[in-house]
C-alpha positions in Angstrom: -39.6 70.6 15.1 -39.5 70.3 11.5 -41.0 67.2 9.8 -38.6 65.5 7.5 -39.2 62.8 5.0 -36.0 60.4 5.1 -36.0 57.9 2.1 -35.7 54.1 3.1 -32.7 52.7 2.1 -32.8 50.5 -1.0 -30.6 47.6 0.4 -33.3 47.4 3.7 -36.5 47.3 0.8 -34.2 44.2 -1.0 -32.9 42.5 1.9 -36.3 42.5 3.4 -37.8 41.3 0.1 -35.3 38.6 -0.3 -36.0 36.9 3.3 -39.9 37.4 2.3 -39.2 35.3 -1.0 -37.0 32.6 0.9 -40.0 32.3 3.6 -42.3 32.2 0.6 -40.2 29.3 -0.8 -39.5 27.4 2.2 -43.6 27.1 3.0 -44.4 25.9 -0.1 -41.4 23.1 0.4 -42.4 22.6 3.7 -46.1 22.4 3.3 -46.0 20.4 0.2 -47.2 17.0 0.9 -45.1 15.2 -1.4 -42.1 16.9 -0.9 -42.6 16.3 2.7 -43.4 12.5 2.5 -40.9 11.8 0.3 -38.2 13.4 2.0 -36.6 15.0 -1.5 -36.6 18.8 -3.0 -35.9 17.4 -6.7 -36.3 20.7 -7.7 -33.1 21.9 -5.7 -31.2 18.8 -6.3 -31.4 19.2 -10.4 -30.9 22.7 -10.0 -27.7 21.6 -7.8 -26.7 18.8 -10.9 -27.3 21.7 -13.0 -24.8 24.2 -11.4 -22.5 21.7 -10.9 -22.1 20.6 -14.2 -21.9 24.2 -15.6 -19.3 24.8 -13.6 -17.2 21.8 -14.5 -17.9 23.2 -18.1 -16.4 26.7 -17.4 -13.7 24.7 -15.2 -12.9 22.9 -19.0 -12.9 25.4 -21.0 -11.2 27.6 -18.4 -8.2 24.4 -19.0 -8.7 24.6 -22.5 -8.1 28.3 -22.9 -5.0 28.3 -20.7 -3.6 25.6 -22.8 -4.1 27.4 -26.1 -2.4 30.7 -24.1 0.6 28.5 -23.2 0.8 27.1 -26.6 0.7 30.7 -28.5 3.6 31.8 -25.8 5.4 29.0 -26.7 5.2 29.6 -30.3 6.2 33.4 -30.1 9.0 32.6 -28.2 10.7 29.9 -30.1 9.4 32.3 -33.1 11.3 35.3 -31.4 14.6 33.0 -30.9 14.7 32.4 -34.1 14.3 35.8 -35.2 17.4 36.7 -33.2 19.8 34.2 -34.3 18.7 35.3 -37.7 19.5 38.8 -37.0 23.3 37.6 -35.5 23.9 35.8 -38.5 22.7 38.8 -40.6 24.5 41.4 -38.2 28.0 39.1 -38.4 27.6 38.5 -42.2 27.8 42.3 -42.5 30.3 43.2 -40.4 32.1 40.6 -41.7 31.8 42.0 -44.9 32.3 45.6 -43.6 36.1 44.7 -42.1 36.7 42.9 -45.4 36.0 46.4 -47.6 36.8 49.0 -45.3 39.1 48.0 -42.5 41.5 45.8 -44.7 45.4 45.0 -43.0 47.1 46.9 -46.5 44.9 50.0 -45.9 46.2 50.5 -42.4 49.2 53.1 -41.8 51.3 50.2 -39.8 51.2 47.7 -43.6 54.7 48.6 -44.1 55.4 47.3 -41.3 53.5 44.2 -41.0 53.4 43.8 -44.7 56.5 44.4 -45.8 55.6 48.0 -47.7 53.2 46.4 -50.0 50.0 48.5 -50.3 51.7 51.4 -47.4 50.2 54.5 -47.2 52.9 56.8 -48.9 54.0 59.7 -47.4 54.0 62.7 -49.7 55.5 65.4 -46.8 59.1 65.7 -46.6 60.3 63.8 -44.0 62.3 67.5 -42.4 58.7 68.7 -41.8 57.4 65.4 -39.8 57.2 65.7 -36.1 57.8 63.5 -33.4 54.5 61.8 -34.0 55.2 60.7 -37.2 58.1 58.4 -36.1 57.4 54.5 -36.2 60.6 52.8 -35.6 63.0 54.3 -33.3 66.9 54.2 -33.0 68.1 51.4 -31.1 65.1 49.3 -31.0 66.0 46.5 -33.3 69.5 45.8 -31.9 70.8 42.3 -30.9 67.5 40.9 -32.3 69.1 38.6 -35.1 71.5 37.2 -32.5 68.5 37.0 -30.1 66.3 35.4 -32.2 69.3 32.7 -32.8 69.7 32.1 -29.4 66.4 31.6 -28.7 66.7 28.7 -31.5 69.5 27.0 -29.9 67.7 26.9 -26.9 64.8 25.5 -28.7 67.0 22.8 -30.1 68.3 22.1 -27.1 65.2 21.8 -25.2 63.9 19.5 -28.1 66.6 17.4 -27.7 66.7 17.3 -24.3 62.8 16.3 -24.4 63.7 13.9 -27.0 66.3 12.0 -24.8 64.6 12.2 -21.6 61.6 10.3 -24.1 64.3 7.5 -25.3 65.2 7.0 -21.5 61.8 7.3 -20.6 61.2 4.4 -23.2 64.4 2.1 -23.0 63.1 2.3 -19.1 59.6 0.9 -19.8 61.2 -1.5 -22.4 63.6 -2.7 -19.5 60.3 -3.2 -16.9 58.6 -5.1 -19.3 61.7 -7.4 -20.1 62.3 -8.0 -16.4 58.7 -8.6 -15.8 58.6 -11.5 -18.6 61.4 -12.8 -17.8 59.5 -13.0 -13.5 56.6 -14.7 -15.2 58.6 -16.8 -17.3 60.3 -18.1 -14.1 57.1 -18.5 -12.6 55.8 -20.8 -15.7 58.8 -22.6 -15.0 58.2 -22.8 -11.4 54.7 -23.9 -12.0 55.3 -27.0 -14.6 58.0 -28.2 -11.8 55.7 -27.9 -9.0 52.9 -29.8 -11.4 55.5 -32.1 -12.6 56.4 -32.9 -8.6 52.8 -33.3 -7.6 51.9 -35.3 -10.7 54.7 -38.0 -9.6 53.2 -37.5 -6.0 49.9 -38.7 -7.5 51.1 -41.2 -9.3 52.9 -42.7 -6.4 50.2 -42.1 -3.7 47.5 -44.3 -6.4 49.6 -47.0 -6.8 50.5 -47.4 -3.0 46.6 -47.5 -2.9 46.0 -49.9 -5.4 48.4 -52.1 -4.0 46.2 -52.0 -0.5 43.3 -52.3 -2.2 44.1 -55.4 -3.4 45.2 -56.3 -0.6 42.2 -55.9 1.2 40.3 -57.7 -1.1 42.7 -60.6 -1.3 42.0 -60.5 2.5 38.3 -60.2 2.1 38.2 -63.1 -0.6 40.0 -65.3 2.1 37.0 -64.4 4.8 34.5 -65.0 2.8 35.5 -68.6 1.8 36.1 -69.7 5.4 33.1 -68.1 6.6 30.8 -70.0 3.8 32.9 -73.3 4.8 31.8 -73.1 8.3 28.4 -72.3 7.5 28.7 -75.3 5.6 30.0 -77.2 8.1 26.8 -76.3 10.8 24.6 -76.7 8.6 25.4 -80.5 7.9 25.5 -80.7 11.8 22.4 -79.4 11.7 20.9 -81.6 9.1 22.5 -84.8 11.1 20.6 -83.1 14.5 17.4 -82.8 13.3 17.2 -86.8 11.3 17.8 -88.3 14.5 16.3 -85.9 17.1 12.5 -87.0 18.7 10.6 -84.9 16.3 11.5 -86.6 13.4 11.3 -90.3 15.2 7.4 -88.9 16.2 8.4 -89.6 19.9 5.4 -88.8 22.1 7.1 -89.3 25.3 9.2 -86.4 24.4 6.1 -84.0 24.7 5.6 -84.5 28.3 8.2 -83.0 31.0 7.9 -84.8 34.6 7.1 -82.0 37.3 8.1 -82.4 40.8 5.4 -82.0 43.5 3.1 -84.9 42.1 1.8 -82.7 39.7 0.8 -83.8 36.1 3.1 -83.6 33.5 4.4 -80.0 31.9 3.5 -80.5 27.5 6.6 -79.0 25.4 4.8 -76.9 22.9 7.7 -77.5 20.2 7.5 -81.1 20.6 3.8 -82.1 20.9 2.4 -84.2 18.5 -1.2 -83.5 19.2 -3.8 -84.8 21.2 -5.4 -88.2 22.8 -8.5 -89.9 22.1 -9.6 -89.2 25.9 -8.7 -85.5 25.4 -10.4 -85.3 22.3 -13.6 -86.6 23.9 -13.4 -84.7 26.9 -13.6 -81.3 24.8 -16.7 -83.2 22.6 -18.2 -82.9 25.8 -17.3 -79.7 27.2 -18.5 -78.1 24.2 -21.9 -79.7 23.8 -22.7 -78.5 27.7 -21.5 -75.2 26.8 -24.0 -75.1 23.9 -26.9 -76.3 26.1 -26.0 -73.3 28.5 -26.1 -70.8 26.0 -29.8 -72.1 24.3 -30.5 -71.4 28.0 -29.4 -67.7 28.2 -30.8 -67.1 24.6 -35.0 -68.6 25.6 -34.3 -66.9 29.0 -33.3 -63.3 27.1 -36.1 -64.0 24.7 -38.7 -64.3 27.5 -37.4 -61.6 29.4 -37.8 -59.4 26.1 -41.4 -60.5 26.1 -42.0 -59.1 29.0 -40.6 -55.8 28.7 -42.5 -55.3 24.9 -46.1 -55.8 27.2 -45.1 -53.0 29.7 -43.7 -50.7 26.8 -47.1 -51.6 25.1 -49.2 -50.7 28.6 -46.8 -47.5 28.7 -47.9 -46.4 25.4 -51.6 -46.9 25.5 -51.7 -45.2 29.2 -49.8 -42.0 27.5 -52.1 -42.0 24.6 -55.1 -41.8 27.1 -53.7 -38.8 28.6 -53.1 -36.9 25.4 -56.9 -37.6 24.6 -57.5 -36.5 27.5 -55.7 -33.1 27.2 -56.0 -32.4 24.0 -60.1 -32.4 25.1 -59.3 -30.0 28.0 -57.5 -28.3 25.6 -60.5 -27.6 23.4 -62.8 -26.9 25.6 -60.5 -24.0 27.0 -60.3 -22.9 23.4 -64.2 -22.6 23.1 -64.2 -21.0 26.2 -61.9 -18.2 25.4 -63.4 -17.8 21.8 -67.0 -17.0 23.8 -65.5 -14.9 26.2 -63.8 -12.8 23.2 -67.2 -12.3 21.3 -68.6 -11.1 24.4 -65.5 -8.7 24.5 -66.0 -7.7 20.8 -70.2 -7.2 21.4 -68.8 -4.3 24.3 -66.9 -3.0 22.7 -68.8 -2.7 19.5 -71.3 -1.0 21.8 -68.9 1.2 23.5 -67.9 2.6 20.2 -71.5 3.3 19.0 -72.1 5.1 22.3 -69.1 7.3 21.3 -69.8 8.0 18.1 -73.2 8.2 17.8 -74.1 10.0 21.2 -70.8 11.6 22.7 -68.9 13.3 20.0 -71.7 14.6 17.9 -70.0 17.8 17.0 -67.1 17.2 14.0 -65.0 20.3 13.6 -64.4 22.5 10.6 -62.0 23.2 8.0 -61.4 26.5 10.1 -60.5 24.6 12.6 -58.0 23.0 10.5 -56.9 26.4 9.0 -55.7 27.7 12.5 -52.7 25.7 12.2 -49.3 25.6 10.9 -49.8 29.4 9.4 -46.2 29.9 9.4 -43.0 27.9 8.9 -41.3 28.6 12.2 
């Protein structure tokens, strides 16, 4: 077997030296103290900020640029319209120029024809030699065209004059329309004033027919009114006469009293009492000073009664009092009992602790100890 040294691969030596640097960072993040009790990489977060706002820079003038791009197209291509109208213009101007100089009507072999042989191209060959090619207007060609052309005239005429007629009719029509249709509204105007005219007299007719009832009515209602206030009149002196010589005026005091049936006393008539007797007068005198004695009664009765119950609210309150002296000592002697029982508890365990300390756990490990731990960030 022969021994060959293979290289190691480049990407391995860099991938494996990237994930050593990233577990070389991520201890000392880890295993910072600060970091760690803060709960914050500020490195990472302004180095975050930091990216971020380069990036909205390049994002701007990534904007900016394309903006300038899509002005300078914009530019080149209005500049490149306006290059090529220019050019038409240029490119018409000249070949305007060009048919003017060089391509003329009188220059043409047909200007004795369309001009009338002013400026023709004159033939210097004798016309025996001239072929078949040479021949412009041919026999039989021009015939009947006078009379053709003045028929064509006529026709013209009569087509104009037709139009020009069928226009008048046309117009004499619309003129009759509109004179029938004036003289339909006129009859409607007409129409319209009679029908007002009609319903005017109607109006005028129907309000004085209800005029005349209206005074009739209140002709009527005048009449009413004068009889009813005369027979008002009339009770009310009745009335007047009634009441001078009725018992109440005359003070009659028999008139007050109504004989009952039965043998029972006499029934008072509350409109016609005059008021009371001496021996009724007295009667209540006396009624009322009994009642008053009664009621000085009640009152020293309530007021000793009242008495009473103040002594046994005062006996109440003193026995209550007692008790709440005599709880609130219970109360602190409980209070003193506890607080010695809690010393004792605090004397143990003050003991207990020096035991612990000072005999039991004599041996205090070493920073070795310490340095066996968290070695690695996984």
């Amino acid at each position: 077997m022969y021994k060959v040294d293979l290289p190691v691969e480049q990407s391995l030596e860099k991938a494996v030296e990237r994930r050593r640097s990233a577990e070389t960072a991520r201890k000392a993040r880890i295993f910072n103290t600060r970091l760690r009790v803060m709960g914050l990489d500020l490195d990472a977060l302004n180095q975050q900020v930091q990216e971020k706002k380069h990036q909205q820079n390049m994002e701007i003038q990534r904007g900016n640029a394309f903006d300038k791009l899509g002005e300078y197209h914009d530019k080149a291509l209005l500049q490149q319209d306006i290059d090529e109208r220019e050019k038409r213009a240029a490119l018409h101007t000249d070949l305007t120029k060009y048919w003017a100089s060089h391509q003329r009507e009188e220059d043409s072999h047909d200007a004795d024809l369309k001009c009338g042989l002013k400026g023709a191209f004159r033939i210097t060959i004798p016309e025996g030699e001239l072929g078949p090619a040479s021949m412009k207007i041919f026999q039989g060609e021009g015939i009947g065209e006078e009379q053709r052309r003045r028929e064509q005239m006529k026709k013209t005429d009569r087509d104009l004059r037709a139009q020009k007629e069928d226009n008048e009719k046309m117009h004499m029509g619309d003129k009759h329309r509109e004179m029938l249709v004036s003289k339909e509204l006129v009859h409607q105007d007409l129409r319209g004033v009679q029908q007002n005219a009609l319903e005017g007299e109607c109006k005028k007719a129907v309000r004085i027919a209800l005029d005349n009832y209206n005074q009739a009515l209140a002709a009527e209602r005048a009449e009413k009114l004068k009889e009813q206030h005369r027979q008002e009149e009339r009770e009310n002196l009745a009335e007047m006469q009634h009441t001078r010589t009725s018992d109440m005026m005359t003070e009659c005091a028999e008139a007050a009293k109504r004989e009952v049936e039965g043998g029972r006393p006499p029934r008072v008539l509350v409109d016609k009492w005059k008021g009371m007797s001496p021996e009724q007068l007295s009667d209540i005198h006396r009624e009322r000073e009994e009642q008053s004695l009664e009621k000085q009664r009640q009152r020293d009765a309530e007021k000793i009664q009242d008495s009473a119950w103040e002594l046994q609210l005062l006996k109440l309150s003193r026995e209550a009092e007692e008790q709440e002296r005599r709880a609130e000592e219970l109360r602190r002697e409980k209070r003193t009992q506890t607080d010695l029982y809690n010393m004792q508890l605090a004397r143990e365990q003050q003991a207990y602790q020096e035991y612990l300390n000072k005999k039991l756990y004599t041996n205090k490990p070493s920073k070795e100890y310490f340095y066996q731990f968290n070695t690695g960030s996984r």
